[in-house]
ROZA-367918 format. One record per residue (C-alpha): residue in one letter; z, x, y. Coordinates in pm, whole numbers, padded with zeros to 5 digits, always signed. Each point is the difference from the previous one (the first is absolute). Layout:
N
AZXY...
END
This chain:
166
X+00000+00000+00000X-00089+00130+00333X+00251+00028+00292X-00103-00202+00280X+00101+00009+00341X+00226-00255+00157X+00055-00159-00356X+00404+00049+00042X+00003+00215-00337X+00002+00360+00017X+00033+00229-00276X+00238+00218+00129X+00240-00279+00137X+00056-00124-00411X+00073+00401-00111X+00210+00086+00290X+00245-00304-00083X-00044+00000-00381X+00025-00394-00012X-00355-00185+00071X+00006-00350+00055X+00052-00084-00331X+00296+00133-00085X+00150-00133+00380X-00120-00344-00131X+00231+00070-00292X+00279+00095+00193X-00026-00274+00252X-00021-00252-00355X+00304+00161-00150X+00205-00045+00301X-00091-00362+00033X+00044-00052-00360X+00341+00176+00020X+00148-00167+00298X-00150-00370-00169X+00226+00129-00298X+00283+00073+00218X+00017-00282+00136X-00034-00228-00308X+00299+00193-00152X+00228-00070+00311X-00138-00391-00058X+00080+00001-00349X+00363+00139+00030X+00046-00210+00276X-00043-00302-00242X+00174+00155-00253X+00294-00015+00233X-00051-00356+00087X+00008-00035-00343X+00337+00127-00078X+00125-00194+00282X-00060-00302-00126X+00073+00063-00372X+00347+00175+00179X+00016-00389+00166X-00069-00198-00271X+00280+00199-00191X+00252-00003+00288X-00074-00424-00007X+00031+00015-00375X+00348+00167+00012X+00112-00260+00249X-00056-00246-00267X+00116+00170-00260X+00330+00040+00198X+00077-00382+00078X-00097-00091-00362X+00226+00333-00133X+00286-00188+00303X-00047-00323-00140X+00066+00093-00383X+00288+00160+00129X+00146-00259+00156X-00058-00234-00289X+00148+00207-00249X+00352+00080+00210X+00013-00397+00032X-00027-00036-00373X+00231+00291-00093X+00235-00169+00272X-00048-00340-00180X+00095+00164-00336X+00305+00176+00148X+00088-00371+00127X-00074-00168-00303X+00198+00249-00248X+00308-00008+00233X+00026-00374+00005X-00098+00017-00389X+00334+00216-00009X+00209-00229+00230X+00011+00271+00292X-00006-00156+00351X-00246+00172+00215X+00111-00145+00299X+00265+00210+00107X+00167+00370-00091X-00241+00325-00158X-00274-00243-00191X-00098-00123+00349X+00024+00371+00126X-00265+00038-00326X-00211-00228+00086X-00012+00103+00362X-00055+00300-00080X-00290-00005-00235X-00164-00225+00283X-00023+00241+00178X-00128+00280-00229X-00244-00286-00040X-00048+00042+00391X-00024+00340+00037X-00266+00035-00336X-00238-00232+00194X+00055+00159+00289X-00098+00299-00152X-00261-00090-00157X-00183-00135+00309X+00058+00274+00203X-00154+00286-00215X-00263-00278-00026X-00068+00044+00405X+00038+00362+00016X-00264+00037-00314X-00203-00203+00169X+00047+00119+00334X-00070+00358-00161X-00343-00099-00141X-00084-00122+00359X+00069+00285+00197X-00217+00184-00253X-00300-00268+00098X+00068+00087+00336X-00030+00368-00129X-00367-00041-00143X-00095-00166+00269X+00035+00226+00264X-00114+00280-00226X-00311-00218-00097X-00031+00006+00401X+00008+00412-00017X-00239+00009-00312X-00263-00201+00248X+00045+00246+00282X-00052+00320-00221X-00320-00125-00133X-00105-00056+00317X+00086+00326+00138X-00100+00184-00292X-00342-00162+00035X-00007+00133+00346X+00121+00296-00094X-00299+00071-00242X-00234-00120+00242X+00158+00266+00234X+00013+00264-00245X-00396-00081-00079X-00074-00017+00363X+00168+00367+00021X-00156+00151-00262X-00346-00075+00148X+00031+00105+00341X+00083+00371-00176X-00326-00017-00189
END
């Protein structure tokens, strides 16, 4: 092929840089194709994240339940185990109404009390856990958007570079 003048290509201008336009065609696609990939990584953590979060809901919600049913057994079971203790002593003649079988009975209410108590309060703080951990993957689903997009423009800045020192 014959040089011609004013064509834009000059042999010397591909050998003094060592990259023709071909190969800065290739490194202008690689960059593109590595800040597209960038930023579809950040994207797809980011809904992995949102992800968790609402799995980390659901499970906080679930827990809640779990806790009033868990409260609510409880409670039934102290009434019957108070009903027995009632039943036996009257079975046996004792008066419960006065003296240390009412102090028994009062007593094992409230152990009754305090078990439901209990049990309703790990319930919230379990639950209350699990949504401070949604919280958690949310923000850092907010930070996984963010670095793909600055890692995208960080390749495209990086390809950019590398071109003006060719």
């Amino acid at each position: 092929m014959a040089y011609t003048e004013g064509a834009g290509y000059s042999p010397g201008t591909a050998q003094k840089s060592g990259v023709g336009m071909f190969g800065k065609s290739l490194l202008i696609g690689g960059g593109l194709l590595n800040a597209y990939a960038n930023y579809q990584a950040g994207l797809a953590e980011k809904d992995a994240h949102y992800s968790n979060a609402a799995a980390l809901e659901r499970e906080a919600k679930y827990r809640e339940e779990r806790g009033k049913f868990d409260e609510e057994q409880a409670r039934k079971a102290g009434e019957q185990y108070l009903g027995t203790m009632l039943a036996s002593s009257g079975a046996f003649g004792v008066d419960v109404s006065q003296g240390s079988p009412l102090e028994m009975l009062v007593a094992q209410h409230a152990q009754n009390t305090l078990e439901q108590e209990t049990i309703r309060h790990n319930a919230e703080v379990e639950a209350s856990m699990m949504r401070q951990q949604a919280a958690a993957e949310r923000e850092a689903a907010k930070a996984a958007e963010k670095a793909g997009k600055y890692g995208a423009v960080g390749s495209l800045l990086q390809t950019a570079a590398t071109l003006a020192l060719l």
